[in-house]
PATORKE-152517 format. One line per 2 residues: number of its first residue (from 1); their letters; for each residue x, y, z of N, C-alpha, C, O, CB. Coordinates in Angstrom, 2 decimals. Glycine has a CB too. Example, Ala and Ser with C-alpha at 12.3 -4.5 7.8 and 13.67 -1.06 7.14 Angstrom:
# PATORKE-152517
1> AS> 13.19:-5.69:7.80:12.30:-4.50:7.80:13.20:-3.30:7.80:14.24:-3.32:8.46:11.31:-4.47:9.05 | 12.85:-2.25:7.08:13.67:-1.06:7.14:12.90:0.03:7.87:13.41:1.14:8.04:14.08:-0.60:5.72;
***
This chain:
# PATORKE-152517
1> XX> 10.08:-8.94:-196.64:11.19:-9.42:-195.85:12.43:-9.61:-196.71:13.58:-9.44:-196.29:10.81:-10.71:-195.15 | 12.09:-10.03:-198.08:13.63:-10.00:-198.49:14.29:-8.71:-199.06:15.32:-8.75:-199.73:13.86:-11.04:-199.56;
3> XX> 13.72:-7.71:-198.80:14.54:-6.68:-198.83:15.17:-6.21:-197.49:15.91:-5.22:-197.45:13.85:-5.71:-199.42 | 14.97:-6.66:-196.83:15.50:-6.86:-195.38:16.70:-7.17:-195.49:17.61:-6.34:-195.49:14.88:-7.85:-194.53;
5> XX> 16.85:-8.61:-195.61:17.57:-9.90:-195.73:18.62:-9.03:-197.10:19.77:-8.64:-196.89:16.33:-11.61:-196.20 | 18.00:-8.89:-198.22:19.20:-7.98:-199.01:20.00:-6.87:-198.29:21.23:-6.88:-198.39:18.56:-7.19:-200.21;
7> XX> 19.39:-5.90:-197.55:19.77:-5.05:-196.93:20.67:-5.46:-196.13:21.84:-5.13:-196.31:18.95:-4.49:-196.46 | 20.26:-6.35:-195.00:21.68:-6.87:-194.19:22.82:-7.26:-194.39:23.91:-7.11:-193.85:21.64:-7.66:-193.65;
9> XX> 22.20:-8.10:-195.74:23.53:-8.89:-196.13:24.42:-7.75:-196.90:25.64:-7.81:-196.80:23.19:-10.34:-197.23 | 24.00:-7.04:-197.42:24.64:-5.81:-198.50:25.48:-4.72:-197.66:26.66:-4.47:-197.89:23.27:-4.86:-199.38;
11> XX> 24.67:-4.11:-196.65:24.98:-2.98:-196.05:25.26:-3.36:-193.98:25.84:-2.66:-193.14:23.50:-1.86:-196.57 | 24.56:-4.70:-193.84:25.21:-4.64:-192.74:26.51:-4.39:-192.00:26.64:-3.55:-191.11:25.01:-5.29:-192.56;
13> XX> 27.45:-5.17:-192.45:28.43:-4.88:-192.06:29.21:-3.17:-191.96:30.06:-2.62:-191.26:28.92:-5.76:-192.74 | 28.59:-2.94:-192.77:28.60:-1.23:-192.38:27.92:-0.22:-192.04:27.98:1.00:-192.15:28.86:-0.66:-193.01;
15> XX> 27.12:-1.16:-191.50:25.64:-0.31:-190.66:26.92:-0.70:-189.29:27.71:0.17:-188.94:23.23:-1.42:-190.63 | 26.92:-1.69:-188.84:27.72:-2.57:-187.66:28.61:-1.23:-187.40:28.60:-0.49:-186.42:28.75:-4.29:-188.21;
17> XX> 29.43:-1.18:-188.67:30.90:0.31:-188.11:30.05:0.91:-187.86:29.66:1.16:-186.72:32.17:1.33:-189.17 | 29.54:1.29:-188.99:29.01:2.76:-188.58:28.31:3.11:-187.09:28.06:4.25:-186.70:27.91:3.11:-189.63;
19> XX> 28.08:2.00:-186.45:27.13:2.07:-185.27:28.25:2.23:-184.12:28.02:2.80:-183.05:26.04:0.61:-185.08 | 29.75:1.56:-184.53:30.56:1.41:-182.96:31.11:3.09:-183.36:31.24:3.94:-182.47:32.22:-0.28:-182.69;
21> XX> 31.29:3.27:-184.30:31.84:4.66:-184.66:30.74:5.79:-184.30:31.14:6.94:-184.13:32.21:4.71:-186.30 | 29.24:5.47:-184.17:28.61:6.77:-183.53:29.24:6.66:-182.11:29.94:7.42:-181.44:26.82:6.81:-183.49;
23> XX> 28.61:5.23:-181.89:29.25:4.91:-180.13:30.01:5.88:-179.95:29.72:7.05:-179.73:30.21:3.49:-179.73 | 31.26:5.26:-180.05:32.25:6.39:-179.60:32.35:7.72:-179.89:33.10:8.40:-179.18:33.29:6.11:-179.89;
25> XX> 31.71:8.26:-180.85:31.80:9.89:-181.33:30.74:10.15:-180.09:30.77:11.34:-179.78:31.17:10.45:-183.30 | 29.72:9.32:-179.22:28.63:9.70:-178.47:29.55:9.77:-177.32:29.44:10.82:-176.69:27.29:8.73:-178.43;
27> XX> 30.75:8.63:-176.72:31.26:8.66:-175.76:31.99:9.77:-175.45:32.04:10.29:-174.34:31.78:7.77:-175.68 | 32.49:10.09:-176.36:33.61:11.24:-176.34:33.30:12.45:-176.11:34.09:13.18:-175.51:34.27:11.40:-177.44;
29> XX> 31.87:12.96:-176.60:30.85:13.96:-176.51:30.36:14.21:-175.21:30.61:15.25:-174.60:29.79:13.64:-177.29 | 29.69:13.32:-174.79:29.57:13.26:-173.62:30.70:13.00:-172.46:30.22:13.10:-171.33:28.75:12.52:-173.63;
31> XX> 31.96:12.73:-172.50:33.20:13.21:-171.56:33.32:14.52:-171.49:33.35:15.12:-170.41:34.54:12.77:-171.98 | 33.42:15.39:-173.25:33.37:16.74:-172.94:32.58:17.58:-172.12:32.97:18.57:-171.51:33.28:17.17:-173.79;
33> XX> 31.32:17.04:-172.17:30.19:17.55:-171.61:30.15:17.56:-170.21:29.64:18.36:-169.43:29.17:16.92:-172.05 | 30.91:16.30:-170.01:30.73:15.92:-168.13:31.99:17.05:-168.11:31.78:17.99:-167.34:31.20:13.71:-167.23;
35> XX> 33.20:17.07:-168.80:34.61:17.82:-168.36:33.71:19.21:-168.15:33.64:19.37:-166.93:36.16:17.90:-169.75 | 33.18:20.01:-168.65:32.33:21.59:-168.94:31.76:21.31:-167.84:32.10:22.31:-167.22:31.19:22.00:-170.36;
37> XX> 31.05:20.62:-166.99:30.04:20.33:-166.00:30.90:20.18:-164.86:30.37:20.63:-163.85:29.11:19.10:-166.28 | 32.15:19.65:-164.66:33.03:19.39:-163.98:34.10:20.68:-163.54:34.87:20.64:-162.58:33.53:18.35:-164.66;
39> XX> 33.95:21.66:-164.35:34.74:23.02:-164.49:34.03:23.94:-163.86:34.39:25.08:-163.57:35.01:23.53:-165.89 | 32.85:23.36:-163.61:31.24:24.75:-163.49:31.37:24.32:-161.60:31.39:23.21:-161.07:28.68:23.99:-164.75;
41> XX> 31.45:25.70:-160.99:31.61:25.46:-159.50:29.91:24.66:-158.74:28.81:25.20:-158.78:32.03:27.30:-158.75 | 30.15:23.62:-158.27:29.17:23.31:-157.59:28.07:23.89:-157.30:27.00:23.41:-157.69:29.49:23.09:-156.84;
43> XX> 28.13:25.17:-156.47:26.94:26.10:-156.57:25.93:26.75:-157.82:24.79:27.21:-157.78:27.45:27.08:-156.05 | 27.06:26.54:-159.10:26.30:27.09:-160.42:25.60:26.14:-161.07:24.73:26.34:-161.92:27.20:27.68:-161.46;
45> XX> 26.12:24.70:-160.53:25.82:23.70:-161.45:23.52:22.89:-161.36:22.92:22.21:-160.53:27.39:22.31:-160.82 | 23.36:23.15:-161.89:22.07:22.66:-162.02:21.79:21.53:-162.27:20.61:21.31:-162.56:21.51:23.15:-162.74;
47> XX> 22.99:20.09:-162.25:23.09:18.86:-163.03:24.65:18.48:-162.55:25.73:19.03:-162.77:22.83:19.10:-164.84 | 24.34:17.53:-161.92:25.66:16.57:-161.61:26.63:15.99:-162.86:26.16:15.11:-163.58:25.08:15.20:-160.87;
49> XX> 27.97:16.48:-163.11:28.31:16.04:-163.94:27.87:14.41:-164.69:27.33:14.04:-165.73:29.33:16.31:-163.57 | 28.39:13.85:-163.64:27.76:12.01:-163.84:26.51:12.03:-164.31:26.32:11.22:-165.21:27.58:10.98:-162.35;
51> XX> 25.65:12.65:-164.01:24.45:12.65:-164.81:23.81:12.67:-166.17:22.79:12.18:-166.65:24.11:13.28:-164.50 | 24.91:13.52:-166.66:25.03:13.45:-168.08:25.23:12.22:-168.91:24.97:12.19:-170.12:25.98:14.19:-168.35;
53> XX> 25.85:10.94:-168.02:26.09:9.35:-168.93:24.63:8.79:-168.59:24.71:7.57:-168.46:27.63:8.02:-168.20 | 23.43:9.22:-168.41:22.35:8.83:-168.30:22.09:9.13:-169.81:20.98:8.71:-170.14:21.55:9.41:-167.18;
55> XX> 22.68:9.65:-170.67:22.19:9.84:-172.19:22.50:8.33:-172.92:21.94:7.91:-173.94:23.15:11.24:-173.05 | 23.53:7.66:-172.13:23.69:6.41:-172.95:22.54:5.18:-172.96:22.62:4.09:-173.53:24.99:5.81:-172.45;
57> XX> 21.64:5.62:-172.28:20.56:4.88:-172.10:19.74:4.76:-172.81:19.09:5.80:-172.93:20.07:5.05:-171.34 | 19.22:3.53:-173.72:18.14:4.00:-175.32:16.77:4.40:-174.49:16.33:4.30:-173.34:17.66:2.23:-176.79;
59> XX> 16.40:4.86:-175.62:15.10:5.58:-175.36:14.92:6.52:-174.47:14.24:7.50:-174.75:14.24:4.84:-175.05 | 15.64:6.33:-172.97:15.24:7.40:-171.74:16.07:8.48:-172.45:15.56:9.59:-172.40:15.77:7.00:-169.89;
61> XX> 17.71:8.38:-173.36:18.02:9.33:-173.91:17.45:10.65:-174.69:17.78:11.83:-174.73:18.52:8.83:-174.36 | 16.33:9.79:-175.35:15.36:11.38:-176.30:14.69:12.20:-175.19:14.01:13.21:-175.29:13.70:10.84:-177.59;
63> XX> 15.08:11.48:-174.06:14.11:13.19:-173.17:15.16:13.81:-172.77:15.36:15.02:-172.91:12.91:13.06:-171.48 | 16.06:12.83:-172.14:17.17:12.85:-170.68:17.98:14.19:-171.61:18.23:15.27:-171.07:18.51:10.83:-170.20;
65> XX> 18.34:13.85:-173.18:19.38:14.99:-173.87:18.52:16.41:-173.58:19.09:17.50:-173.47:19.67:14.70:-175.84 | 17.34:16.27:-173.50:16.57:17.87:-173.84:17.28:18.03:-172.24:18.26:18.73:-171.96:14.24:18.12:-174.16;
67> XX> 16.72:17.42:-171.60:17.33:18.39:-169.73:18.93:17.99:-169.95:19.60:18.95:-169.56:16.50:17.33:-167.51 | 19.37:17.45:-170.19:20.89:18.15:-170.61:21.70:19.26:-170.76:22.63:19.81:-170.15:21.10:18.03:-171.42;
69> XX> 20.66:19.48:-172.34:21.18:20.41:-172.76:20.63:21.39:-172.38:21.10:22.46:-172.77:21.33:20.39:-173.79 | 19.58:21.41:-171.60:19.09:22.68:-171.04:19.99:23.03:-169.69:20.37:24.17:-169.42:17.44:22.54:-170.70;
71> XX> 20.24:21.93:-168.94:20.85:22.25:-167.62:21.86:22.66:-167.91:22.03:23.82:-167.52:21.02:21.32:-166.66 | 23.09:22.01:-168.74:24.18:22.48:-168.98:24.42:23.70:-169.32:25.47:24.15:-168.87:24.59:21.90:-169.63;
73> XX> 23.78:24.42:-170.01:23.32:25.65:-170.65:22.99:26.51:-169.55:23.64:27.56:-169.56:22.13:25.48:-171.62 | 22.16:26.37:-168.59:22.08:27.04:-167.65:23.48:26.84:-166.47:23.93:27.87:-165.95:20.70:26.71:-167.22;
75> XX> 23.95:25.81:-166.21:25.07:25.83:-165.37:26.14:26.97:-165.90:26.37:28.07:-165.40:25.68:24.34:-165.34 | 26.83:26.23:-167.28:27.18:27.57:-167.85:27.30:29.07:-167.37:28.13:29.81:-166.84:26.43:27.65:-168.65;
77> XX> 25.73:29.10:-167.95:25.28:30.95:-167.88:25.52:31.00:-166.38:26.04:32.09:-166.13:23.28:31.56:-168.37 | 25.39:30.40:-165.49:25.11:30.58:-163.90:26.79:30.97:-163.50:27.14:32.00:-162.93:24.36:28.85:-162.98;
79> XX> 27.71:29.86:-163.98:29.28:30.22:-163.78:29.70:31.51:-164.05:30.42:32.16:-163.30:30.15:29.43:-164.61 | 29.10:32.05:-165.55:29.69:33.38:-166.51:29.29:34.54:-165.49:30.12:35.29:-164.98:28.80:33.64:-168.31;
81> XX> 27.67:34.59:-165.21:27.22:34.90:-163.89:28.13:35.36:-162.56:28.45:36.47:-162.14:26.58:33.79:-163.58 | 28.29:34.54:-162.26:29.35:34.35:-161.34:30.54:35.18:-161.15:30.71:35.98:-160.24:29.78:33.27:-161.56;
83> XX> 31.43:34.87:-162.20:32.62:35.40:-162.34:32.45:36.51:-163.33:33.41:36.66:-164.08:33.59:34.40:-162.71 | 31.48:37.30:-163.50:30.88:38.56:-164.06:31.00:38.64:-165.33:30.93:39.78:-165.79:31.37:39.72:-163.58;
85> XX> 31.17:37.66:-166.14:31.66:37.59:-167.80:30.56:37.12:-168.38:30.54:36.60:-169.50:32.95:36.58:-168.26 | 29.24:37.35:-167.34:28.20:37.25:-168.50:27.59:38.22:-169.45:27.32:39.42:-169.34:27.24:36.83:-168.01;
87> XX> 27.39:37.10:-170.71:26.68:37.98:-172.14:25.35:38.23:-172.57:25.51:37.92:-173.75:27.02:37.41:-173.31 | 23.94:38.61:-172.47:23.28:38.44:-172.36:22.20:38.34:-173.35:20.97:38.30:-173.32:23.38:38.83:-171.69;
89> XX> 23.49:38.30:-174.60:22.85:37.49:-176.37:23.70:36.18:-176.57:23.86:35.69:-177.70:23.30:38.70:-178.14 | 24.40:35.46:-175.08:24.76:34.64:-175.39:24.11:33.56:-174.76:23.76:33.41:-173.59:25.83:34.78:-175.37;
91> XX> 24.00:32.87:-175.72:22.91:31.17:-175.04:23.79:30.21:-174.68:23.20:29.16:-174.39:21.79:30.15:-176.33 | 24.99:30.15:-174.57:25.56:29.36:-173.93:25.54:27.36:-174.39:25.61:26.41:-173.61:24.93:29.84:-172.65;
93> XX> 25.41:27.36:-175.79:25.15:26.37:-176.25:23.40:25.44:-176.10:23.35:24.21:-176.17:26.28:25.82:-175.72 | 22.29:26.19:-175.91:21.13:25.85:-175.66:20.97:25.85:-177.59:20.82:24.97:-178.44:20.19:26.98:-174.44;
95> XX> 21.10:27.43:-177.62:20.52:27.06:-179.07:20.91:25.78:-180.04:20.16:24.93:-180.52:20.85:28.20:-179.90 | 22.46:25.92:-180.16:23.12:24.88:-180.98:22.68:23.43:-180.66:22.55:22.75:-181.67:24.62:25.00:-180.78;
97> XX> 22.39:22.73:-179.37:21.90:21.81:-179.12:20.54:21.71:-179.19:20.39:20.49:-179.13:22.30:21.56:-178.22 | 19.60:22.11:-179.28:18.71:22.42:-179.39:18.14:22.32:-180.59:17.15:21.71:-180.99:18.74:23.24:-178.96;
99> XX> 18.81:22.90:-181.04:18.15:22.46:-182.43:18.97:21.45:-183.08:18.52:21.35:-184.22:17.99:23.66:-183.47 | 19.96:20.64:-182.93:20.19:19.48:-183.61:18.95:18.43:-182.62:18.37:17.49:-183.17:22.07:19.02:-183.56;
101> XX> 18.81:18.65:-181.75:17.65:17.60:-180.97:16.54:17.95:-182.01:16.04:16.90:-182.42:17.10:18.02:-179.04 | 16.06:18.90:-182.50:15.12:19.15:-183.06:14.89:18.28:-184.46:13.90:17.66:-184.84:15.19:20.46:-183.12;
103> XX> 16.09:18.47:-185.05:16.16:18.30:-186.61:16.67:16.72:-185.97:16.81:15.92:-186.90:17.44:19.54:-187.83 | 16.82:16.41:-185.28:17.58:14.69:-185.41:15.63:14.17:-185.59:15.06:13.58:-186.51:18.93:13.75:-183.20;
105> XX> 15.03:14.79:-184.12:13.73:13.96:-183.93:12.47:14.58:-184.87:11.35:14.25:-184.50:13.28:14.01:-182.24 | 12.56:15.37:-185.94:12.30:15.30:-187.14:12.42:14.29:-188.00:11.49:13.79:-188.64:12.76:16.01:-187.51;
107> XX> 14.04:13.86:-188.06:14.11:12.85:-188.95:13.61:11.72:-188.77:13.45:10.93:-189.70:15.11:12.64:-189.20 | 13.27:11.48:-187.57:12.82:10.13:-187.00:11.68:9.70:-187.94:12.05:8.83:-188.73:12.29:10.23:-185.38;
109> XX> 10.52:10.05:-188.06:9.84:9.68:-188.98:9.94:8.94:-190.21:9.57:7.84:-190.61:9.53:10.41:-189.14 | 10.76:10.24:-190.82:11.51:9.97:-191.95:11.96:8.81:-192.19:11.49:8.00:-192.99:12.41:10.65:-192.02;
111> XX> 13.09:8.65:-191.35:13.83:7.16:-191.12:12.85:5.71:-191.07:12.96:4.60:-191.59:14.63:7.25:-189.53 | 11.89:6.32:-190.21:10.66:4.90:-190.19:9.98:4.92:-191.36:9.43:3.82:-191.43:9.35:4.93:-188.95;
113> XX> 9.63:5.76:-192.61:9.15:5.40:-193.71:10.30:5.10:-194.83:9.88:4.73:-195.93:8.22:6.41:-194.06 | 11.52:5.20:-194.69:12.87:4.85:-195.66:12.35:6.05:-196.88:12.02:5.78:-198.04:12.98:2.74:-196.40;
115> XX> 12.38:7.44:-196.24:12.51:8.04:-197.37:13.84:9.01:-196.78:14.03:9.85:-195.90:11.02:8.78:-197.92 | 14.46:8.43:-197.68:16.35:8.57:-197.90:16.32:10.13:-197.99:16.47:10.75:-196.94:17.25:7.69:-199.69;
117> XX> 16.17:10.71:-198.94:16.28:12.12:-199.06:16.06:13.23:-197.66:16.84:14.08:-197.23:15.22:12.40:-200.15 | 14.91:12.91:-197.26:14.64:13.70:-196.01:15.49:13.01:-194.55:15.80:13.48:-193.46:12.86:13.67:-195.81;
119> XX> 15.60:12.08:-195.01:16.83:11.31:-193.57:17.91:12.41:-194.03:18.20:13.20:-193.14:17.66:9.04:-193.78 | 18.51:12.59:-195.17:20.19:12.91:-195.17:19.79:14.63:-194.69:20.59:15.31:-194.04:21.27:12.63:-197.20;
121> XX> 18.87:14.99:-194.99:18.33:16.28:-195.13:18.48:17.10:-193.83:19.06:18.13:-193.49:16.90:16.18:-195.55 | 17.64:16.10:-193.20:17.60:16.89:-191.69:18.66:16.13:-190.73:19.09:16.66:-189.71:15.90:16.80:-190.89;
123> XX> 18.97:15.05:-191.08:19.89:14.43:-190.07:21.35:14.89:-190.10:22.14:14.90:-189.16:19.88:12.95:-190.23 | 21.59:15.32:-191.54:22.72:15.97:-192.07:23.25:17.21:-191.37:24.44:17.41:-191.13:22.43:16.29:-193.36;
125> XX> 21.98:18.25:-190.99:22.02:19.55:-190.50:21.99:19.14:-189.23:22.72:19.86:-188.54:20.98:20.55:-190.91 | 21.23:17.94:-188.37:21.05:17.73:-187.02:22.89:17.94:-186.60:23.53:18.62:-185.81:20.16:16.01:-186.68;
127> XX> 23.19:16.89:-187.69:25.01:16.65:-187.24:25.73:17.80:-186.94:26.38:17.92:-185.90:26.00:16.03:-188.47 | 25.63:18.93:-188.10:26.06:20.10:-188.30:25.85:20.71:-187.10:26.93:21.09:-186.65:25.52:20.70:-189.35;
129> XX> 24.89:20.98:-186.36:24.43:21.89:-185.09:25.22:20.85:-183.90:26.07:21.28:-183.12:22.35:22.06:-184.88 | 24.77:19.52:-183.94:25.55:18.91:-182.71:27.31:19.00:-182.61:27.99:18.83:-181.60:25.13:17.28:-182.73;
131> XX> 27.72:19.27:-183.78:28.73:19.32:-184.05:29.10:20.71:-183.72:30.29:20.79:-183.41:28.87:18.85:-185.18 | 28.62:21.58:-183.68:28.49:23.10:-183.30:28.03:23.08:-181.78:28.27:24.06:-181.08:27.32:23.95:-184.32;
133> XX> 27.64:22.44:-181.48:27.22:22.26:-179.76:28.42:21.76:-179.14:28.95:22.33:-178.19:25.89:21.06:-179.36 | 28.95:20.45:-179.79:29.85:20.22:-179.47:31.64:21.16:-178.95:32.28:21.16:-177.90:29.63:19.53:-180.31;
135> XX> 31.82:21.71:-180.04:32.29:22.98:-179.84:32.20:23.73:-178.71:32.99:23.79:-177.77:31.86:23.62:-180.60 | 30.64:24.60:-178.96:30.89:25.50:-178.27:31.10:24.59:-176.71:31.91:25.28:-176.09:29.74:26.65:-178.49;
137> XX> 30.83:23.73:-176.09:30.93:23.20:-174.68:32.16:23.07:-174.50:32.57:23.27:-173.35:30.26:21.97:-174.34 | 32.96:22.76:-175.38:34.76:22.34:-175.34:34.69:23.72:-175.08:34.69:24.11:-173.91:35.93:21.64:-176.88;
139> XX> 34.64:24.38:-175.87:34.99:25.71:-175.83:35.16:26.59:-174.54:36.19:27.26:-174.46:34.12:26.25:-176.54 | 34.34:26.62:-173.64:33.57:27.00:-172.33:34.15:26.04:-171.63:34.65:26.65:-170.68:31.94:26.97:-172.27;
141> XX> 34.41:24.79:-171.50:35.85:24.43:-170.71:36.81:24.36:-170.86:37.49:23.50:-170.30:36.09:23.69:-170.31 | 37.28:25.18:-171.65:38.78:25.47:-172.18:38.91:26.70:-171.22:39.62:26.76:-170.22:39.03:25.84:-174.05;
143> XX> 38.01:27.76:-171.78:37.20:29.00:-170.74:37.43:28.90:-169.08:38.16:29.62:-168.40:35.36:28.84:-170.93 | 36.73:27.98:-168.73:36.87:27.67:-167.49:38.35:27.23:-166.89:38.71:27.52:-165.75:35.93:26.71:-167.35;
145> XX> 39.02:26.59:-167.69:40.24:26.33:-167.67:40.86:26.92:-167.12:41.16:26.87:-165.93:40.70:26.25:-168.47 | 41.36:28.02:-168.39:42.40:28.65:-168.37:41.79:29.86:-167.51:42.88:30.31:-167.16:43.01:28.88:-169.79;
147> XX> 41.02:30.57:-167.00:40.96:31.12:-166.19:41.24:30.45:-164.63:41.50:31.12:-163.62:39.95:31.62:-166.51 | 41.14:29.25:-164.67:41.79:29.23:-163.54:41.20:28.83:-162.29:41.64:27.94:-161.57:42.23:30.31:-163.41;
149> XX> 39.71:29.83:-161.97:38.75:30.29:-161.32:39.43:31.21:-160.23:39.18:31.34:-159.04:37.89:29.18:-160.84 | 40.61:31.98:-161.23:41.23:32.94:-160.39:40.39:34.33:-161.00:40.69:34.81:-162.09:43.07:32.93:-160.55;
151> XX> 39.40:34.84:-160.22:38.44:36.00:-160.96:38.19:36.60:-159.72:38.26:35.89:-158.72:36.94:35.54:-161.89 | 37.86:38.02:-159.60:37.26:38.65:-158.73:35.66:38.75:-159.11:35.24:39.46:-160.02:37.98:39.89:-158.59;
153> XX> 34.91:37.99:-158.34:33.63:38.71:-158.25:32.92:39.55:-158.17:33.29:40.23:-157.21:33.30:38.65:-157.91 | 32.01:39.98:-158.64:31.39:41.56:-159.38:31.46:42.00:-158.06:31.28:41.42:-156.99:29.59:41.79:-160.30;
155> XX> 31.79:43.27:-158.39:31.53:44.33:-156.58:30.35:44.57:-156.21:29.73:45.03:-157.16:32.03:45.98:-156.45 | 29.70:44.48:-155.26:28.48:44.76:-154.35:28.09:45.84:-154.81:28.98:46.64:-154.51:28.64:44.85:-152.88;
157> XX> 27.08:46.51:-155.50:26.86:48.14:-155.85:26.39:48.61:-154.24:26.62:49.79:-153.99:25.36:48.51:-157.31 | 25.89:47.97:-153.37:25.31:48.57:-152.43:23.67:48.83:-152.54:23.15:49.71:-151.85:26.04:49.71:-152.32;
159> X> 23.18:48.31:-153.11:21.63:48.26:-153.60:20.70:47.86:-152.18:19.47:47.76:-152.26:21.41:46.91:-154.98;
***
């Protein structure tokens, strides 16, 4: 216990920032996410924008992010779909999220035995990919944006 008690007293106060500062890097993330979900026409969408602040919830979050990022990913592809600009080597931000979920709940362990090296290791790269997820979703409502949802829909081949 008194390495506890050292620990708090030493590093709390900047465990404390560091915690309102994920906060908000989480809030902000998730606005983008609802804005991308909010751009995606009703019919494509697989996930209610609002649904997405169900991630702020502890614990129900480590599942709730996997159908997230899966739905979002599919709403996405379903819009590109849509307005005929789909790619079909493009994942639409599944991968990039995906695997920072991966490498974050890797580290988890890690973190519960305090071996430091493998925390910075994989949690480091988790950041890197969420941070790349992050992206690409801005990205794809910027996309959605500026098009407008002024597009002609693919022509009927007559099939």
């Amino acid at each position: 216990m008194r390495f506890l008690d050292e620990f708090w007293r030493e590093l709390g106060p900047i465990f404390c920032f560091l915690l309102v500062i994920a906060f908000i890097a989480a809030v902000a993330f998730l606005a983008s996410v609802t804005r991308a979900l909010e751009r995606v026409d009703p019919e494509n969408r697989r996930m209610e924008p609002a649904l997405v602040w169900l991630n702020l919830i502890p614990i129900f979050n480590l599942l709730w992010i996997v159908v997230t990022v899966e739905r979002v990913g599919e709403s996405i592809r379903n819009e590109f779909v849509a307005r005929g600009r789909h790619k079909k080597t493009e994942s639409y931000g599944k991968t990039a999220g995906l695997a920072a979920i991966a490498l974050w709940y890797i580290g988890i362990p890690f973190a519960s035995a305090f071996t430091p090296v493998c925390i910075v290791v994989f949690w480091f790269f988790a950041f890197m990919y969420w941070v790349v997820y992050w992206a690409q979703i801005s990205g794809y409502a910027r996309r959605f944006k500026s098009d407008g949802g002024s597009y002609a829909p693919p022509q009927d081949e007559g099939w």
